[in-house]
PAVEXVO-213360 format. One record per residue (C-alpha): residue in three letters; x, y, z. Coordinates in nm, 4 decimals. Example, Ala and Ser with C-alpha at 12.3 -4.5 7.8 and 13.67 -1.06 7.14 Angstrom:
! residues 2
ATOM rest       c1       c2       c3
ATOM  ala   1.2300  -0.4500   0.7800
ATOM  ser   1.3670  -0.1060   0.7140
***
This chain:
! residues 292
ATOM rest       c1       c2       c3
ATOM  unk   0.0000   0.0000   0.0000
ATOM  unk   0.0957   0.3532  -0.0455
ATOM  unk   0.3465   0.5266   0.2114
ATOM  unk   0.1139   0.8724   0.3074
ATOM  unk   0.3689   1.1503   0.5227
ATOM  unk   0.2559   1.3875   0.8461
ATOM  unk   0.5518   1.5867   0.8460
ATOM  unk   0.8279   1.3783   0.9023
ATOM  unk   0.6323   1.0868   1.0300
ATOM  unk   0.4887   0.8215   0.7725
ATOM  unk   0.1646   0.5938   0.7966
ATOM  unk   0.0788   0.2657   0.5748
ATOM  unk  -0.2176   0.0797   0.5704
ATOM  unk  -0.1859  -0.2525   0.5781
ATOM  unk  -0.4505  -0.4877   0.5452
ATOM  unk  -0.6079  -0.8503   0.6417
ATOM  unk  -0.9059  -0.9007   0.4753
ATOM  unk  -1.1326  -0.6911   0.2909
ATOM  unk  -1.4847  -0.7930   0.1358
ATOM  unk  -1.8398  -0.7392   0.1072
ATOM  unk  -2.0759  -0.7787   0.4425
ATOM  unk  -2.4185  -0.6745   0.5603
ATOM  unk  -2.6893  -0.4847   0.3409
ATOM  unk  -2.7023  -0.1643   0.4691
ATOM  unk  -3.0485  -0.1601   0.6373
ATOM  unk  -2.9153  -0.4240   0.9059
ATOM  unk  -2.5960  -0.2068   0.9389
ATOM  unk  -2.7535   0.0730   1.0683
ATOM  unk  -3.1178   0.0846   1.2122
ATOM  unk  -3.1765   0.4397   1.0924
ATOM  unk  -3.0885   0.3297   0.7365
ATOM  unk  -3.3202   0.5553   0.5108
ATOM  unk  -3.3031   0.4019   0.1159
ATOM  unk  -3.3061   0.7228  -0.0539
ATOM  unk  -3.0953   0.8861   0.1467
ATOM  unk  -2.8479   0.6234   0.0695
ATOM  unk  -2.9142   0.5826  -0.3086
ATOM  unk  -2.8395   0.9944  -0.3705
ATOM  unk  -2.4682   0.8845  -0.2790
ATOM  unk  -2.4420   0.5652  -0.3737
ATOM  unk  -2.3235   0.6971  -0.7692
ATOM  unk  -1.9654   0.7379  -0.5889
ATOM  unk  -2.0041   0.4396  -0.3654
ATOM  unk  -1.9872   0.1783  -0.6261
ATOM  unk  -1.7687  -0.0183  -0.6335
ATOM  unk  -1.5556   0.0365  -0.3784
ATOM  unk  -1.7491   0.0963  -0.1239
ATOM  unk  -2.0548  -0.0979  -0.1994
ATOM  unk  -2.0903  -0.4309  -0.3646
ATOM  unk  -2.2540  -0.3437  -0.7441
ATOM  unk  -2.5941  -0.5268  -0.7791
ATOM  unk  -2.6411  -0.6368  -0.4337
ATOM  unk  -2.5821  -0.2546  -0.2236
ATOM  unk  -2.3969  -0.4859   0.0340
ATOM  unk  -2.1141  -0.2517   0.2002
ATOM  unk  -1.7847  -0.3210   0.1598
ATOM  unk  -1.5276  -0.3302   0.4506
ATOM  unk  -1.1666  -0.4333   0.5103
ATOM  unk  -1.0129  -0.5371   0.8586
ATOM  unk  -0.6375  -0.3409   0.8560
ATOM  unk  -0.3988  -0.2221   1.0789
ATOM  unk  -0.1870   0.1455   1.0771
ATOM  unk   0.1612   0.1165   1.0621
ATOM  unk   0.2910   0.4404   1.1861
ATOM  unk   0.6091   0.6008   1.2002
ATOM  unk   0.7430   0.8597   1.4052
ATOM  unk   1.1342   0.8993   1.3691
ATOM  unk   1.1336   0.7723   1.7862
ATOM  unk   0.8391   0.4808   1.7658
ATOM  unk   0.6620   0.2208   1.5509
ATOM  unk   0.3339   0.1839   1.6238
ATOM  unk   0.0774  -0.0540   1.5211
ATOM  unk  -0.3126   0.0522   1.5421
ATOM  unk  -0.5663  -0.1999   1.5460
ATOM  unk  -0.3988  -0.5849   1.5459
ATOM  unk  -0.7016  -0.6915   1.2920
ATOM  unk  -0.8680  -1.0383   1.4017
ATOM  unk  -0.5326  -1.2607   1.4420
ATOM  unk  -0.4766  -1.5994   1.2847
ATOM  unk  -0.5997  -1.9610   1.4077
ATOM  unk  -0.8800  -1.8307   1.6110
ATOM  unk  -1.2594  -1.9653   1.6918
ATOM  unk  -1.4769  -1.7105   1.5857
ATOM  unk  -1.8553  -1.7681   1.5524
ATOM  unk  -1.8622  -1.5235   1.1949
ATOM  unk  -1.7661  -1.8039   0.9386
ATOM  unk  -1.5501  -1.5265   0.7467
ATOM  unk  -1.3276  -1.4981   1.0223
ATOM  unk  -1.3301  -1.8006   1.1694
ATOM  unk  -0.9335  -1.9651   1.1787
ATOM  unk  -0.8195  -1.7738   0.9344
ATOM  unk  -0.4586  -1.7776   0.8091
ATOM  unk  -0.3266  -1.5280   0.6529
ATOM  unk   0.0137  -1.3788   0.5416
ATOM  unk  -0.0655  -1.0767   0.7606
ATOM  unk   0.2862  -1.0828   0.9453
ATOM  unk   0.4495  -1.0985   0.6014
ATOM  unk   0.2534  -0.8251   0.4832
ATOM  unk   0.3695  -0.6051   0.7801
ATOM  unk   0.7392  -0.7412   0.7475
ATOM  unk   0.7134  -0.6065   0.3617
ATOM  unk   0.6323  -0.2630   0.5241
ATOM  unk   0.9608  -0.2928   0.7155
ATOM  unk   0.7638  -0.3590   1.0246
ATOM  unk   0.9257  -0.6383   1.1879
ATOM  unk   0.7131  -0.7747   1.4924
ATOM  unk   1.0434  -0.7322   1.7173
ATOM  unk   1.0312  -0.3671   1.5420
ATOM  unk   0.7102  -0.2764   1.7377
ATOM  unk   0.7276  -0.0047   2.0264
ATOM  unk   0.3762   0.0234   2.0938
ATOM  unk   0.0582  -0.1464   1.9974
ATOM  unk  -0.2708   0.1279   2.0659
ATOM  unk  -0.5980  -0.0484   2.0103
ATOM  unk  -0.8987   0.1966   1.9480
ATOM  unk  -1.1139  -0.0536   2.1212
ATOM  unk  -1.1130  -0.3919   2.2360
ATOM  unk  -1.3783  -0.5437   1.9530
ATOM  unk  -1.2734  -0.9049   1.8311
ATOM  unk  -1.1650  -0.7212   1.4806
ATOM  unk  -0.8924  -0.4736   1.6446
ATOM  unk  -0.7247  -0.6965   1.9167
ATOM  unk  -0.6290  -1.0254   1.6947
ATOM  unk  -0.2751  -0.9969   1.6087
ATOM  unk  -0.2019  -0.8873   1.9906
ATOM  unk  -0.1221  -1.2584   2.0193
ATOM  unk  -0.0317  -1.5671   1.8189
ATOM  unk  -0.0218  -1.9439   1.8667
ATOM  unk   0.2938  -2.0845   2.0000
ATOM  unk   0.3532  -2.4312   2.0929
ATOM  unk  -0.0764  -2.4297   2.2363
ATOM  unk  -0.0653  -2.0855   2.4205
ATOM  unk  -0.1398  -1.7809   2.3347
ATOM  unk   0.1436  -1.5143   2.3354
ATOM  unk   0.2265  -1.1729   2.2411
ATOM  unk   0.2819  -1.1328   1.8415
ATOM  unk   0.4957  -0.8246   1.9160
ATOM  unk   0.7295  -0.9050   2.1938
ATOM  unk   0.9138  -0.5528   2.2362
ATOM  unk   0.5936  -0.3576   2.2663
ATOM  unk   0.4015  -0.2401   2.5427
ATOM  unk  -0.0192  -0.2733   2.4392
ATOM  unk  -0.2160   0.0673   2.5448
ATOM  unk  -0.5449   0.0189   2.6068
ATOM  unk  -0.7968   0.2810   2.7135
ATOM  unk  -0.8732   0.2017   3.1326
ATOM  unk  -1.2331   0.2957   3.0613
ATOM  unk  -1.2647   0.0218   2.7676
ATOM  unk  -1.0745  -0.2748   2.9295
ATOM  unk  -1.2427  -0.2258   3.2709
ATOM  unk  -1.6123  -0.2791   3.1007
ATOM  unk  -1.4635  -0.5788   2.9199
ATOM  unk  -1.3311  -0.6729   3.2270
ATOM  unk  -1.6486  -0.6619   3.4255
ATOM  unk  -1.8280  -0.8464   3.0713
ATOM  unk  -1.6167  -1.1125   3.1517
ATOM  unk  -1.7275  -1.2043   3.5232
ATOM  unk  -2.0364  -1.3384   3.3597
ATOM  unk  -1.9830  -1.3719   3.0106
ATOM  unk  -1.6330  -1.6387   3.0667
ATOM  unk  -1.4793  -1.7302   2.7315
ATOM  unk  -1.7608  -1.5831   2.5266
ATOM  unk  -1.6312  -1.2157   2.6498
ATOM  unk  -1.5882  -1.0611   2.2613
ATOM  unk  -1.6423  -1.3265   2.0712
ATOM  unk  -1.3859  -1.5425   2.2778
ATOM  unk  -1.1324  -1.2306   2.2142
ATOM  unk  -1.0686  -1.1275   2.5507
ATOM  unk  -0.9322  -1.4619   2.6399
ATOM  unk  -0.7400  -1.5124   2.3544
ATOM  unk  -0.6145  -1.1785   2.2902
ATOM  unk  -0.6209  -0.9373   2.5654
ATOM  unk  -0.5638  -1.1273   2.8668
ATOM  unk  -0.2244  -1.2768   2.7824
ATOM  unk  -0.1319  -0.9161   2.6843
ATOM  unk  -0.2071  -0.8574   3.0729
ATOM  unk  -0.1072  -1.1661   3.1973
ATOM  unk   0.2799  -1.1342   3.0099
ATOM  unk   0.3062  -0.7696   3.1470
ATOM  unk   0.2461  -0.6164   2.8245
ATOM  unk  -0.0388  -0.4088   2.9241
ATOM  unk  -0.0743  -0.0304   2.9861
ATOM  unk  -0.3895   0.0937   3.1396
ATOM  unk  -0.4004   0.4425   3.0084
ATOM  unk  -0.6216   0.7904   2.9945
ATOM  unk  -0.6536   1.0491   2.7660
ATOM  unk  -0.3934   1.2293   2.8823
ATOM  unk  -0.1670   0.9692   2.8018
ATOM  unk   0.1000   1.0329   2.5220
ATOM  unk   0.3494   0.7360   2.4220
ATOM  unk   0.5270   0.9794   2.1595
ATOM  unk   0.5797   1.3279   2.1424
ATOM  unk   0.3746   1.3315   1.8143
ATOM  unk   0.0749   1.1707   1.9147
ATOM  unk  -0.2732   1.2696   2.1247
ATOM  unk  -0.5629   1.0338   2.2689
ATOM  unk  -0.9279   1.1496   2.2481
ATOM  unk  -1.2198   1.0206   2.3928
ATOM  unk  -1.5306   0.9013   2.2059
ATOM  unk  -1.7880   0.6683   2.3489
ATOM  unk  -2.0464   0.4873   2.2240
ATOM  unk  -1.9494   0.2189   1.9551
ATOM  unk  -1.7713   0.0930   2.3046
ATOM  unk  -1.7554   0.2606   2.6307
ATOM  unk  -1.4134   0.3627   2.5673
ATOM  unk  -1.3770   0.3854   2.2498
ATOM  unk  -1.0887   0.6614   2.1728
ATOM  unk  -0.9107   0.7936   1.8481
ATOM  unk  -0.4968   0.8819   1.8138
ATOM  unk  -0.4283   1.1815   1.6388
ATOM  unk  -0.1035   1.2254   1.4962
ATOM  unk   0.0552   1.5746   1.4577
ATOM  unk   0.3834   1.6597   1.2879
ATOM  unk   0.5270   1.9406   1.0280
ATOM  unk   0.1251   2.1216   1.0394
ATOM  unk  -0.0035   1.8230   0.9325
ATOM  unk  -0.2249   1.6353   1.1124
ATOM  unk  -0.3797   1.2477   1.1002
ATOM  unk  -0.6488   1.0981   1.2949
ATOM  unk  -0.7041   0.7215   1.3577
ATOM  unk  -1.0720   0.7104   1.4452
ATOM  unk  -1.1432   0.2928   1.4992
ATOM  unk  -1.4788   0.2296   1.4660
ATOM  unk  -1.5918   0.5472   1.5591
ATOM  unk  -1.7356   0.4992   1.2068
ATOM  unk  -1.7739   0.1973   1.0158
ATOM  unk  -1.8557   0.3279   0.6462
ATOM  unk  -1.7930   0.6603   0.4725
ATOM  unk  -2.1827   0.6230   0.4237
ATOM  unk  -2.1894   0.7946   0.7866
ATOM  unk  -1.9475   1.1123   0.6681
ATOM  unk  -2.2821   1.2545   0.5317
ATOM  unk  -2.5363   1.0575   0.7521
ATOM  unk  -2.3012   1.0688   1.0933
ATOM  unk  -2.6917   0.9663   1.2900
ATOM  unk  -2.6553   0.6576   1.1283
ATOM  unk  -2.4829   0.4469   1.4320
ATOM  unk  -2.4232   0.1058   1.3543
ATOM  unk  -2.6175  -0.2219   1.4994
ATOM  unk  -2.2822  -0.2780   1.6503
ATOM  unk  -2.2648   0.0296   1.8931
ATOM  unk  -2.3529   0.0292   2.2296
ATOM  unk  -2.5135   0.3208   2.2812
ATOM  unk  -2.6578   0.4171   1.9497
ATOM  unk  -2.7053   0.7701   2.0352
ATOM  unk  -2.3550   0.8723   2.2292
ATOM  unk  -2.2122   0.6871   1.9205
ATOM  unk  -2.3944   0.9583   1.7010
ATOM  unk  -2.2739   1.2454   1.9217
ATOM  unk  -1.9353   1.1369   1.8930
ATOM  unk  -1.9477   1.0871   1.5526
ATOM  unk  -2.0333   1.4416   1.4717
ATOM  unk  -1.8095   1.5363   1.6980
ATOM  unk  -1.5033   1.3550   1.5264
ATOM  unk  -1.5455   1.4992   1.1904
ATOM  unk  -1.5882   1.8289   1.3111
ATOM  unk  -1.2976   1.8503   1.5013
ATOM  unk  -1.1130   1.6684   1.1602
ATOM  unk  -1.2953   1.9651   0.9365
ATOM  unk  -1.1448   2.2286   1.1804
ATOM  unk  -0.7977   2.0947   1.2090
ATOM  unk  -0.8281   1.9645   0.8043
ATOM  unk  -0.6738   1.5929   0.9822
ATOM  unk  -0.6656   1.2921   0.7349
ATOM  unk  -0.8950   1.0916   0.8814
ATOM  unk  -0.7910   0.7047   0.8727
ATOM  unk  -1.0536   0.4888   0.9892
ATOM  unk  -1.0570   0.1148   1.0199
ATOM  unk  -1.2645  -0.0257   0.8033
ATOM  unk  -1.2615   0.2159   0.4483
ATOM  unk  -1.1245   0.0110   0.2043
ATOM  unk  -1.0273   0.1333  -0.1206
ATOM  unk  -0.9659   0.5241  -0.1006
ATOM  unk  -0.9677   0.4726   0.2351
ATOM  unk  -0.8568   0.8282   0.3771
ATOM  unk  -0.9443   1.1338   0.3333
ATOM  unk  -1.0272   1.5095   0.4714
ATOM  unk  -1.3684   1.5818   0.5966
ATOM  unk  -1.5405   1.9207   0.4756
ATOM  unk  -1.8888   2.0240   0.5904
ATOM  unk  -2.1900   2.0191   0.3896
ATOM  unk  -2.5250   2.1619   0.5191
ATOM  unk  -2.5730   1.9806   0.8424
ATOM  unk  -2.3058   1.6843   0.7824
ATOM  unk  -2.0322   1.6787   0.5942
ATOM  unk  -1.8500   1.5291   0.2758
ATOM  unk  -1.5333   1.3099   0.2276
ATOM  unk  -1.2464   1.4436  -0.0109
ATOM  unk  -1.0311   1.1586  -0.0667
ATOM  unk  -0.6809   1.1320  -0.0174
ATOM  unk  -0.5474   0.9665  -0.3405
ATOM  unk  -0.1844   0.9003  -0.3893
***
């Protein structure tokens, strides 16, 4: 994939899987047809399967650079695991050798930031070795928002193994369990370059990590959105969110503060053009994508 630069700092997508998924009208429970039909012209077919309006999404991870650090956002969903979706059940893919073509080796890895703890952004935290689960990345210390890992945490006192889709056994808890694990806040910053921000409501502690360097300015928003459907509809929460209203708030709240401070916003599951800078338009706003 293509190198992007933020000053002197560099950022590379690079992906796990990518396909099409759920018709839109289960993907969000506001879904209104012809609201969604006056943009789908652009949509297709990158962003929506031709013929059947399923959306297109891709599972990928941020390689980021900052001169100091190598960071890794979002570990994807992580090789030879159970997963109740078919499509991501055991899976085994080159995804290591993908990153090691980036010149990202795993031993390369300073810190691994997940946006949340979903089962499709905490995978590659761990692999299989010899039956156990251990960390992928064994020089880096795993951040994970306090607020998000202590509700997974209490999910877990009744939920057991099922806790995420069996993720929080397989690929949080050894993080914690090997010493891996940083709780942090907001205020926390790993690099000199880079900022946390608080946005609930996909997950209670959902967050995004800006990255600022040379005026430039990049924002890793998770699943703070899931489509670019939701640029010009950001009410449109996804079945997925927790609180489907907070999500909305936050949502509105993350591309304005991209449209004020013109940030590249990278989210986790745009595939094709799959950044770009957020202008507004009436009351939402409008993608202008970042092709290079």
């Amino acid at each position: 994939m293509p190198v992007r630069k933020i000053g002197n700092a560099t950022i590379e997508k690079v992906e796990e899987i990518c396909g099409a998924g759920f018709k839109p009208a289960r993907m969000f429970p506001r879904f209104d047809q012809e609201a969604f039909d006056a943009q789908k012209g652009w949509m297709v077919p990158d962003h929506v399967e031709p013929g059947s309006d399923r959306l297109v999404g891709s599972v990928h991870t941020w390689i980021v650079k900052t001169g100091r650090h190598t960071i890794l956002i979002d570990t994807c969903l992580g090789n030879h695991k159970d997963r109740h979706n078919p499509g991501w059940n055991r899976l085994n893919t080159p995804f290591l050798e993908r990153l090691s073509a980036c010149g990202c080796q795993p031993e390369s890895v300073d810190f691994v930031m997940c946006t949340h703890l979903h089962v499709d952004h905490v995978g590659w935290n761990t692999k299989l070795e010899n039956g156990r689960w251990v960390p992928t990345f064994p020089n880096a210390k795993y951040l994970f928002a306090r607020r998000e890992y202590a509700h997974w945490e209490n999910e877990h006192k009744t939920q057991g193994k099922e806790t995420n889709g069996g993720s929080f056994d397989d690929s949080v808890l050894p993080i914690v369990e090997a010493g891996k694990a940083v709780m942090i806040d907001s205020d926390h910053q790993p690099d000199p370059l880079l900022t946390i921000k608080d946005y609930p409501g996909h997950t209670p502690g959902s967050i995004a990590i800006n990255l600022r360097d040379g005026g430039k300015q990049a924002c890793f928003s998770g699943d703070i959105m899931h489509h670019p459907i939701q640029v010009y509809h950001p009410d449109w929460s996804s079945q997925f969110c927790s609180d489907q209203e907070l999500s909305a708030r936050s949502r509105r709240k993350l591309l304005e503060d991209c449209s004020e401070s013109n940030a590249l916003l990278c989210p986790a599951h745009f595939p094709g053009a799959n950044a770009g800078h957020i202008k507004p338009a009436g009351d939402a706003f409008k993608i202008e994508w970042d092709k290079i």
